[in-house]
TINUFI-832555 format. One record per residue: x negated, y negated, z of N, C-alpha, C in turn; residue in three letters. Coordinates in steps of 0.2 Angstrom, whole numbers, plus 5000, padded with zeros to 4 digits. Atoms other than C-alpha are relative to their C-alpha. Layout:
// residues N
XYZXYZXYZALA ...
***
This chain:
// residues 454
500350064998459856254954500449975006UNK 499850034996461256194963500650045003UNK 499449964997462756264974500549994998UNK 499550035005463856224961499550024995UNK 500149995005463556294943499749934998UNK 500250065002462556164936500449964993UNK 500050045005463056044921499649994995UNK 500550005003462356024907499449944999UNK 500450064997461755844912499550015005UNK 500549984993461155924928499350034995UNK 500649965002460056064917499649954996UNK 500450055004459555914905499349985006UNK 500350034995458755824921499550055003UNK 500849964997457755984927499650024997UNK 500650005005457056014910499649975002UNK 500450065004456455854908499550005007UNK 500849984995455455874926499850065001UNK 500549934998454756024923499549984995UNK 500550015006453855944908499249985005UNK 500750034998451955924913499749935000UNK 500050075001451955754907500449945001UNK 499550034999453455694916499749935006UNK 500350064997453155524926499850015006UNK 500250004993452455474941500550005004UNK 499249994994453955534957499749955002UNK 499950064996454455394965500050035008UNK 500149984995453955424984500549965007UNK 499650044996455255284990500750014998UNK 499549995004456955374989500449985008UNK 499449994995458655334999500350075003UNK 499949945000458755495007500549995003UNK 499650004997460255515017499850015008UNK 500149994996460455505034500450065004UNK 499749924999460655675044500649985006UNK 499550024998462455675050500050035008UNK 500249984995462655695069500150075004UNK 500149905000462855905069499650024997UNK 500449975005461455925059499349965001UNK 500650034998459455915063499549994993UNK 500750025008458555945045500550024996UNK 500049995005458855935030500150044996UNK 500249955003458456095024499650055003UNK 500349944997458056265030499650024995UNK 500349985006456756355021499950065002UNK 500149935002456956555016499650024999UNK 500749975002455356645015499850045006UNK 500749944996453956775019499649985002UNK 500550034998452356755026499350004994UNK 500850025005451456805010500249954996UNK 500050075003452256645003499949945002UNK 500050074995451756535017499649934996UNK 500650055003450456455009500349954995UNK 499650015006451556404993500649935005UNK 499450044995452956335007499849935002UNK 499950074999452056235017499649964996UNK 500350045003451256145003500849954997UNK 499650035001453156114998500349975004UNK 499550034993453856065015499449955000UNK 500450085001452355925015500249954997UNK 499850065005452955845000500750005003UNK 499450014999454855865004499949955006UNK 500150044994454455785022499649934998UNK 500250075002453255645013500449964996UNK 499350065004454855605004500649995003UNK 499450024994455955595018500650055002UNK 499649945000456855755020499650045006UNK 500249944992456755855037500050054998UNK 499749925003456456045034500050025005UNK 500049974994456456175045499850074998UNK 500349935001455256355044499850025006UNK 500049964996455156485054499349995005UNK 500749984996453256485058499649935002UNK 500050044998453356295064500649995004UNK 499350004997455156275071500550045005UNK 499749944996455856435078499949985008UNK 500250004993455756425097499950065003UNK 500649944999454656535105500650035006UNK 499849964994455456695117500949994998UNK 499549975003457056685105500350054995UNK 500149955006457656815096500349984995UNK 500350055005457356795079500749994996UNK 499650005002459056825073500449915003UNK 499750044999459756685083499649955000UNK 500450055003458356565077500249984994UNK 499750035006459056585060500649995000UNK 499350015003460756575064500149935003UNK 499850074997460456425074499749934993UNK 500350045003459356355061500449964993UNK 499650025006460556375045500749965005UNK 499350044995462056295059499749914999UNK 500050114996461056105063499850024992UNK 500350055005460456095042500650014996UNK 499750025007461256035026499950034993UNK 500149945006460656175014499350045002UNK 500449965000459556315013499450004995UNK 500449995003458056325002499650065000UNK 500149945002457756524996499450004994UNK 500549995003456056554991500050074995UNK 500149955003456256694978499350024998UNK 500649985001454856814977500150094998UNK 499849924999454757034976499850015005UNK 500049974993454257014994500649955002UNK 499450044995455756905001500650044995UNK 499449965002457056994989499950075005UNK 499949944996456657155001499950015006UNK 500050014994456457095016500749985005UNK 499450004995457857095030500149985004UNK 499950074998457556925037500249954995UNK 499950035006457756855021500650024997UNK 499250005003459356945017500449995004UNK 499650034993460056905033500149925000UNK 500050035002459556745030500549954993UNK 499850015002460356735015500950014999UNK 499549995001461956805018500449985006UNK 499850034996462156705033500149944995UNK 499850045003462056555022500550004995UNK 499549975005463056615008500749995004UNK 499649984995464356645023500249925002UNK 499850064998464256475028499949944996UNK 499450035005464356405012500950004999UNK 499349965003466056475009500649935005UNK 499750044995466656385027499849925000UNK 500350074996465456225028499649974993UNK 500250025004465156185010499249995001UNK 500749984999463456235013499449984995UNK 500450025009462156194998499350075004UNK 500549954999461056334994499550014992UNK 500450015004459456314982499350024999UNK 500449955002458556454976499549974997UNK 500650045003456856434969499750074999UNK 500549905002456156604957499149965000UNK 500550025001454256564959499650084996UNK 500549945004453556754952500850054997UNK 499649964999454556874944500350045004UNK 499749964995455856974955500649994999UNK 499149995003457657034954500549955003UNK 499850064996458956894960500550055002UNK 499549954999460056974973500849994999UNK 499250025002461856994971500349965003UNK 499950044996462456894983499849924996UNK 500250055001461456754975500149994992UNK 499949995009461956804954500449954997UNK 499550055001463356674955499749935000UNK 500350084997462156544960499449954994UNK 500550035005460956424947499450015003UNK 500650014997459256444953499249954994UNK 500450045002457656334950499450064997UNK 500749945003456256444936499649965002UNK 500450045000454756384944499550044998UNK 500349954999453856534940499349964997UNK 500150075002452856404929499749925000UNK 499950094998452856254938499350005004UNK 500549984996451256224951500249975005UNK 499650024995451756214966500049915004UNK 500150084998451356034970500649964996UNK 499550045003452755984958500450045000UNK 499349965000454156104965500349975005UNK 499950024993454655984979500549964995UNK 499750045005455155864963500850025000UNK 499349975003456555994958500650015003UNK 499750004998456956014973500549955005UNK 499850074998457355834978500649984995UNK 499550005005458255834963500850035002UNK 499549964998459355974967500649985006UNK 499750044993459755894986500449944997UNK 499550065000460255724982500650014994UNK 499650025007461155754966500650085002UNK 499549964997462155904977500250005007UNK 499950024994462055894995500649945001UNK 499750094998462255704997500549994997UNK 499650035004463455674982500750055003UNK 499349954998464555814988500149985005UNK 499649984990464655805009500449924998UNK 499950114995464855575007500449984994UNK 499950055004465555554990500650004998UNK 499349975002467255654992500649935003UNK 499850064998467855485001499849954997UNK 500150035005467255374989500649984996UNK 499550025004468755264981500550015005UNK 499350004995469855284996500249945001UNK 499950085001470755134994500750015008UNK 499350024995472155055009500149954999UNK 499650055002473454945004500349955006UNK 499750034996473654795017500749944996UNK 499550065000475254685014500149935004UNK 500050074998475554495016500649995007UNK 499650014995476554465032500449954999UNK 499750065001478154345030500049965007UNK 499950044993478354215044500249944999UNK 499650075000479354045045499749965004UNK 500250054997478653895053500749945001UNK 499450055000480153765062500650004999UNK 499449995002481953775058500050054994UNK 500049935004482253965050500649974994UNK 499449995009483753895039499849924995UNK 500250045006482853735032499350024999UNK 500749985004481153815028500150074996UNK 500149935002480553965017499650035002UNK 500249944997479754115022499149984997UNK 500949985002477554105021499950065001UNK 500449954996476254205022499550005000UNK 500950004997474754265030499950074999UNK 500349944999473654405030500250015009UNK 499949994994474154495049499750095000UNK 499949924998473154675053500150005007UNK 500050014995473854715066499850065004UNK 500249974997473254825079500150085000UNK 499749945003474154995073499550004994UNK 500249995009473354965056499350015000UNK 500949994997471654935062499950075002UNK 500149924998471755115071500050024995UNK 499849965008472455195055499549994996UNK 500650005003470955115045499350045003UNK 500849974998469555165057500250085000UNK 499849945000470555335058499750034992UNK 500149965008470155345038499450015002UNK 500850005001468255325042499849924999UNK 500350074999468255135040499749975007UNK 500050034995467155055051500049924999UNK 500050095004467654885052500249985009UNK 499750044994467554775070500549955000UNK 499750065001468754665076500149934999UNK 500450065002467754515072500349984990UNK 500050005008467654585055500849984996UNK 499449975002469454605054500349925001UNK 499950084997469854415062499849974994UNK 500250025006468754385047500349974992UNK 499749995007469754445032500649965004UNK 499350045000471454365040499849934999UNK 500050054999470754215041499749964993UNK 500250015007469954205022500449984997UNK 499649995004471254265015500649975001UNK 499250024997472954185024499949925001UNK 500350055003471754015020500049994993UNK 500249995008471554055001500849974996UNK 499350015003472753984987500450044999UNK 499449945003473654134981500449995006UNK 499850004995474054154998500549945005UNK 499750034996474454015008500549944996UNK 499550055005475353924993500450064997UNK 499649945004476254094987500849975002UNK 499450034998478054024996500449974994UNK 499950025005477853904982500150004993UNK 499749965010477653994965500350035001UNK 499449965000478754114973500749964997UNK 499450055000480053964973500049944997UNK 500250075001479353854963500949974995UNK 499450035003481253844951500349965004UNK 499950024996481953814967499949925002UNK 500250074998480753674971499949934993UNK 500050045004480553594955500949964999UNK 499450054999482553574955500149955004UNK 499850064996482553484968499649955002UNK 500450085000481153364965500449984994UNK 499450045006482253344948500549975004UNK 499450034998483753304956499849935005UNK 500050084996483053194969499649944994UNK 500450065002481853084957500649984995UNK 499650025005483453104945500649925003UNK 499750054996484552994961499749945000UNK 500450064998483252884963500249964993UNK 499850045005483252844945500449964998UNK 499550035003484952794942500349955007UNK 499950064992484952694961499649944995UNK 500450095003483552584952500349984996UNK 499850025004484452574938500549985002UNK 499650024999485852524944500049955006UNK 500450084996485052384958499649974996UNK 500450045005484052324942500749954998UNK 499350025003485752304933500349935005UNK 499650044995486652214947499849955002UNK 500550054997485252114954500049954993UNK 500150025009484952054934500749984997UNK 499650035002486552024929500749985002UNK 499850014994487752034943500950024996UNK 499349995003489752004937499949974993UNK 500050015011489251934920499850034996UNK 500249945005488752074914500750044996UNK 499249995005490352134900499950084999UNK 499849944999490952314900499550024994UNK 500449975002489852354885499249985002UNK 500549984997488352304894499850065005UNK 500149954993488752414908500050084994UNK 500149915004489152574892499149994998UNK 500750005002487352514886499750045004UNK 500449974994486552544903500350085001UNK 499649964997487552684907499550084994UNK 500249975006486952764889499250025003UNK 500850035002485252714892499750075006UNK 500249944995485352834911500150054997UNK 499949924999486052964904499950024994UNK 500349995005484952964889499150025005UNK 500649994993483552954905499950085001UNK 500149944994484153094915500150084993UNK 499749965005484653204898499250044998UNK 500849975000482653214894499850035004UNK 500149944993482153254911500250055001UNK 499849934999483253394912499750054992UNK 500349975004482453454895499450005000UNK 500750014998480653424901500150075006UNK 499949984996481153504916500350094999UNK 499649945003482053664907499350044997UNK 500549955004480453694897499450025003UNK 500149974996479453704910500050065005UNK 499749944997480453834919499750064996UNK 500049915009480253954901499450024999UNK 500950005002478453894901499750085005UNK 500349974994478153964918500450065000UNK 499649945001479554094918499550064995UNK 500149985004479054164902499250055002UNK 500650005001477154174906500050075005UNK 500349954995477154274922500850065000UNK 499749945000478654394915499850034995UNK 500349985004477654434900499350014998UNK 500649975000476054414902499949974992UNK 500250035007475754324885499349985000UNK 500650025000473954314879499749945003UNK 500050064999473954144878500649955001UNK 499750014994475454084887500250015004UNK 500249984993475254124903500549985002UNK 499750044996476353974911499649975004UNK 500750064999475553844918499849995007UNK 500349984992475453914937499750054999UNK 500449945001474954084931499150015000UNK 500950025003473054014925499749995008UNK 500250034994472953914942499950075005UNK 499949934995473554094952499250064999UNK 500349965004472354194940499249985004UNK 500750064998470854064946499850005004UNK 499950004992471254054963499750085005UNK 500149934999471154244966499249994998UNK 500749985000469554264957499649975004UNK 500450034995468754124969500350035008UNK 500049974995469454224983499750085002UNK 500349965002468654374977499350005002UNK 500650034999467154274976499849985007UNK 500250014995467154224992499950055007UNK 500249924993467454405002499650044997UNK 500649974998466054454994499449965002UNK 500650044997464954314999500050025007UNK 500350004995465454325015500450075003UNK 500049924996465954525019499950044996UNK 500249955002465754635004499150004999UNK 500749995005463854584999499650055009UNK 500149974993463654655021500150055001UNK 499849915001464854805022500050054996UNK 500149945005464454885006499350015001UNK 500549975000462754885011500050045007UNK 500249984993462654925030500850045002UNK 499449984995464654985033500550034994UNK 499749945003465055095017500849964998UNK 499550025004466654965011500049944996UNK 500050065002467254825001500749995001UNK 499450004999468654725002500349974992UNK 499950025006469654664986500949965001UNK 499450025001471154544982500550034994UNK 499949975004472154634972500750034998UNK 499249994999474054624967500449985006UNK 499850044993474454514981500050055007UNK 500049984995473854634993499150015000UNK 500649985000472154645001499750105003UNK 500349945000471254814997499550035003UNK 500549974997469954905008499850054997UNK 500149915002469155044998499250025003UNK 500449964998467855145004499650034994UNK 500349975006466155174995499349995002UNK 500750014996464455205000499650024992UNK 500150005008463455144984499350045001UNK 500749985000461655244989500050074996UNK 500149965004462055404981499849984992UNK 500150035008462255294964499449995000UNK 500650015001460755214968499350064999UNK 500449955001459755374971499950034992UNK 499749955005460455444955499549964993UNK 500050045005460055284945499349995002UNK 501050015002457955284949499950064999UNK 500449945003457855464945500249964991UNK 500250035005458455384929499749974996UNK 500650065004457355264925499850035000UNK 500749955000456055394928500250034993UNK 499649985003456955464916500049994992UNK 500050045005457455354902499749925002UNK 500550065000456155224898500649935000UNK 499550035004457855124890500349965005UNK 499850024995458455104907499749945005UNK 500550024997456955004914499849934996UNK 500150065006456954864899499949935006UNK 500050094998457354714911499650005009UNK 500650014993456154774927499549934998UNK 500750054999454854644930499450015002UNK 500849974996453054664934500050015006UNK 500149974994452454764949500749995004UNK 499449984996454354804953500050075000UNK 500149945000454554964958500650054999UNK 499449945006456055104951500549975006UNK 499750004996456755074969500449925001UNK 499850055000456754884969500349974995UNK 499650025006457254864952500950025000UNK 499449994999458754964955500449955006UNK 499950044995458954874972500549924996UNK 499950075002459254704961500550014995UNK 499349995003460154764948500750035002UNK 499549994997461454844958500349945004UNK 499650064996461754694969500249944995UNK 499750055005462154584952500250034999UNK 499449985004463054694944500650015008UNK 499349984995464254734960500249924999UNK 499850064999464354534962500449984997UNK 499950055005464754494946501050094999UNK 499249975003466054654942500250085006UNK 499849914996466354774959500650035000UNK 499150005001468354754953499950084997UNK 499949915005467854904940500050055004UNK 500049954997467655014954500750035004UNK 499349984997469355004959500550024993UNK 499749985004469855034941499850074995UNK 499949915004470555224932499750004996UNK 500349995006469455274919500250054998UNK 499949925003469755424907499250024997UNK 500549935003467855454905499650025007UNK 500149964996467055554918499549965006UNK 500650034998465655484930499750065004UNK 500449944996464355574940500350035004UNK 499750044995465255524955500750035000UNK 499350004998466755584963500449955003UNK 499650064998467855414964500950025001UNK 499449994999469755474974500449974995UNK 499650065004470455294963499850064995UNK 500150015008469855384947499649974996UNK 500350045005468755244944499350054998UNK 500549975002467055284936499649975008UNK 500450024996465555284949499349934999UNK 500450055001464355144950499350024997UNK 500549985006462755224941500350004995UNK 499550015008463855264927500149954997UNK 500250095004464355084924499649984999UNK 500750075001462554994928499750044993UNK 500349975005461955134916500349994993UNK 499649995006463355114901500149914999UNK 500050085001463154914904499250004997UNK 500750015004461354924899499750014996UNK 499949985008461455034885500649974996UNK 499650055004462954934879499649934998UNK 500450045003461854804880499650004992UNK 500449985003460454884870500349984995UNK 499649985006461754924856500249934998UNK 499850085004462354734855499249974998UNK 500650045000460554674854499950024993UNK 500149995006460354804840500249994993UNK 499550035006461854754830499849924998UNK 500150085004461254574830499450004999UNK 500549995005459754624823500150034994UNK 499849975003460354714812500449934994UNK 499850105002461354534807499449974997UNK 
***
């Protein structure tokens, strides 16, 4: 079935549409867009005594948004026919081999397919047999899964083979970049005399780094990029970090100075108040009294050090330190804010997001359409999946909606390493985004049922 040995999730998912009573296909899919060396979609392998059979399949593939390409439409006329197929397997993104007893022996069809074969090997090719009548599978092709239609009626073999496309092609060529993450750092800089101030920071990408990002594949304008510095080298973490970096620093020396000030007042009260009549034990009274003052202070002052120390060197559940909460706070409403104003836009239209994240802003790459492809075959799928659709919503806009709350509310997961598997190849390790919205809605289920159960 697919150009890769299939899975046994994969075989699960062809059974279940090969059933005669499997749902209405959904005719509004994210198909991908054809990259710009490539004209269709899909070539299609066959004879002429299958025509009939084809283009019944190339209509529905094309009314679902998949460019094909066959011979007895396509070809250009007064070329020879070898260099039709070899041009034609070159502009697509996989093949489609019509197995029959007449294309098994045919000498366009093994040429055909041992040209793709061939350039599978160099250009990760996708090649997606289809047995429609008994006939021997050639050697060439014994290594490979093929689709049993033998079975099926033709009108519902385009189903398997949309199946096979998105859930191989597309996930393979777009999704090996997926999870690529780049680490920008905070830029130090001082403002007005360098030896009586401390070191700030701001976000600064500088024009080097910009290259090097769009070099990975990010496209990000320079607007966009004016964007994040100016969020982020705004925000609390950042434009106050100087200060929780230094805050012992700063806290001693608001003790010390409020400590001077105190024993001035106290000591112009004193003299104003009693002047020279005041007797050596008056002066030990007062004297007690400050250095009974300043003795607290420095123990008030002490424990908040340990508090704050303490919290952000261990991480204690529930002692944090009493800047760590604020730090904690701050972040996530910056989080909050690049995606209002840059992730909810370049994840849909520019294949990234950005993330605050260990004091450095992250840019990972991730283009969430494969997921969502993957995630309305499911709900066609599993009824289980579809609980919180609404009336006259459709598989495509139901997913549409729930993907955009769940990214909002937790796109952080996508940057974090899982040990269980997703569909999805994530470079980070994390799990893919079907996977989550799918294990968030069945975990759902499962708490619903335990509190009924209650």
């Amino acid at each position: 079935m697919f150009s890769r040995m299939s899975e046994p999730g994969d075989m699960e998912s062809m059974c279940l549409l090969t059933e005669s009573d499997s749902d209405t296909f959904s005719r509004n899919h994210n198909i991908p867009d054809l990259p710009n060396t490539k004209d269709y979609h899909l070539f299609v392998c066959y004879t002429d005594y299958n025509s009939a059979d084809v283009r019944v399949i190339v209509e529905n593939l094309e009314g679902e948004g998949l460019k094909c390409c066959y011979h007895e439409r396509d070809f250009q006329p007064g070329q020879n026919v070898f260099h039709n197929i070899n041009s034609a397997i070159k502009r697509s993104m996989g093949i489609i081999i019509i197995l029959s007893e007449e294309s098994v022996n045919s000498s366009f069809c093994q040429h055909e397919i041992h040209q793709a074969v061939h350039t599978r090997i160099t250009d990760d090719y996708t090649i997606i047999p289809i047995k429609i009548e008994p006939c021997d599978i050639p050697d060439n092709l014994k290594t490979t899964t093929y689709i049993d239609a033998q079975n099926i009626e033709t009108i519902e073999v385009h189903k398997l083979i949309l199946n096979a496309f998105l859930q191989d092609v597309w996930h393979v060529e777009h999704n090996n970049t997926n999870g690529l993450t780049r680490r920008m750092s905070m830029t130090q800089y001082k403002e007005g005399c360098k030896w009586t101030t401390v070191s700030r920071f701001k976000l600064l990408i500088d024009k080097k780094e910009r290259m090097s990002l769009r070099r990975n594949g990010f496209v990000v304008s320079d607007a966009r990029f004016d964007e994040m510095e100016a969020i982020v080298s705004n925000s609390f973490p950042v434009k106050y970090k100087h200060i929780l970096i230094h805050l012992t620093r700063y806290t001693t020396l608001v003790f010390f100075i409020l400590s001077l000030i105190t024993v001035g007042l106290e000591f112009t009260y004193v003299s104003f108040s009693f002047g020279r009549e005041m007797d050596n034990s008056g002066w030990l009274n007062t004297n007690g009294f400050i250095a009974r003052g300043i003795f607290v202070n420095i123990i008030f002052w002490l424990c908040l050090i340990a508090i704050d120390g303490c919290g952000k060197l261990f991480r204690f559940e529930k002692w944090k330190g009493f800047t760590h909460s604020y730090e904690e706070k701050a972040k996530e409403e910056l989080n909050e804010k690049l995606w209002n104003r840059i992730n909810r836009e370049t994840m849909r239209d520019d294949k990234y997001f950005v993330l605050f994240q260990d004091d450095h802003l992250n840019i990972v790459r991730f283009d969430r359409k494969p997921c969502q492809d993957v995630f309305v075959r499911r709900c066609q799928l599993l009824k289980s999946l579809t609980k919180y659709m609404c009336p006259g919503e459709t598989d495509v806009e139901y997913t549409e909606r729930l993907v955009e709350a769940y990214l909002q509310k937790d796109f952080i997961k996508l940057t974090i390493p899982t040990k269980g598997d997703g569909r999805h190849t994530m470079i980070n390790g994390a799990s893919c985004l079907c996977s989550l919205l799918e294990n968030e809605i069945l975990k759902k289920d499962d708490d619903d049922d335990d509190d009924d159960d209650d």
